[in-house]
C-alpha positions as CSV (number, residue, x, y, z in Angstrom):
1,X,0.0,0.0,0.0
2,X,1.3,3.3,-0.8
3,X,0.8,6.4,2.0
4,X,-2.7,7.7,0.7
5,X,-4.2,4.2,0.9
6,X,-2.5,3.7,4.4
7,X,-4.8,7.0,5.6
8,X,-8.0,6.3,6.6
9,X,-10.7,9.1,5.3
10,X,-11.2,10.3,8.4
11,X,-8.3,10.6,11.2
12,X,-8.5,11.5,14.9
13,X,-5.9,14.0,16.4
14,X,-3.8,11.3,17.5
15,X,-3.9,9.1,14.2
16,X,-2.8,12.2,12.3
17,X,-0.4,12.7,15.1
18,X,1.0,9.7,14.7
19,X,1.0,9.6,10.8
20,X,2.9,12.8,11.2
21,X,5.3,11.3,13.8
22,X,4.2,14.3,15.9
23,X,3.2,15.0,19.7
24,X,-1.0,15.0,20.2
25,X,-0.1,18.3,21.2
26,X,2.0,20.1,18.2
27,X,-1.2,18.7,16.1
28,X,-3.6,20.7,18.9
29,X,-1.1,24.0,18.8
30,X,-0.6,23.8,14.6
31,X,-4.8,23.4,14.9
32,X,-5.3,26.5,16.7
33,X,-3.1,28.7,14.9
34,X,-4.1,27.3,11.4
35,X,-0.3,25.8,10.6
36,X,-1.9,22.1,9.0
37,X,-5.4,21.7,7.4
38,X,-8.8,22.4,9.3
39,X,-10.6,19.9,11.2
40,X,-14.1,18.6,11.2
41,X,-16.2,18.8,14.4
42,X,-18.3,16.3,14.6
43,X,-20.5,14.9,17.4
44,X,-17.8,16.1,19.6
45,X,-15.0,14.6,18.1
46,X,-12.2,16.4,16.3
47,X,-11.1,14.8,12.7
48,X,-9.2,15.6,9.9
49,X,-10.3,14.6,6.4
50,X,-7.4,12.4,4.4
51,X,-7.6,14.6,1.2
52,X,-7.2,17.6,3.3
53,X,-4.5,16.0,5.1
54,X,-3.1,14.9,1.3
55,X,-3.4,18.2,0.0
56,X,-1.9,19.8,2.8
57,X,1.2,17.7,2.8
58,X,1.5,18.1,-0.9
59,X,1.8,21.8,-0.5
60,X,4.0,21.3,1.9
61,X,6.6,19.7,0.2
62,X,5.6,20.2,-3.7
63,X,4.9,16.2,-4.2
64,X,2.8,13.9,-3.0
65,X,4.0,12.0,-0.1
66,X,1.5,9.3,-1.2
């Protein structure tokens, strides 16, 4: 499986943490002060859509990381 397939189309704080190889917390801090892409609140929960995440990554490094 390549990364994009890895992703699932929703992920949690800590899934996108952890894709990221990132602290919970950098993901909470880049969140508030709109440094990765916006979240989705639903029902209480916090997610990040994997095509925002895909898009967002792509910008960052000028390719696809998938």
């Amino acid at each position: 499986m390549n990364g994009a397939e890895d992703l699932a189309l929703r992920l949690t704080r800590e899934e996108l943490a952890h894709h990221w190889r990132v602290s919970v917390r950098t993901i909470e801090r880049w969140s508030a002060t709109g440094l990765c892409p916006r979240p989705l609140r639903m029902g209480g929960r916090i997610l990040y859509r994997r095509e925002d995440v895909l898009a967002w990554e792509r910008g960052q490094t000028g390719e696809a990381l998938d």
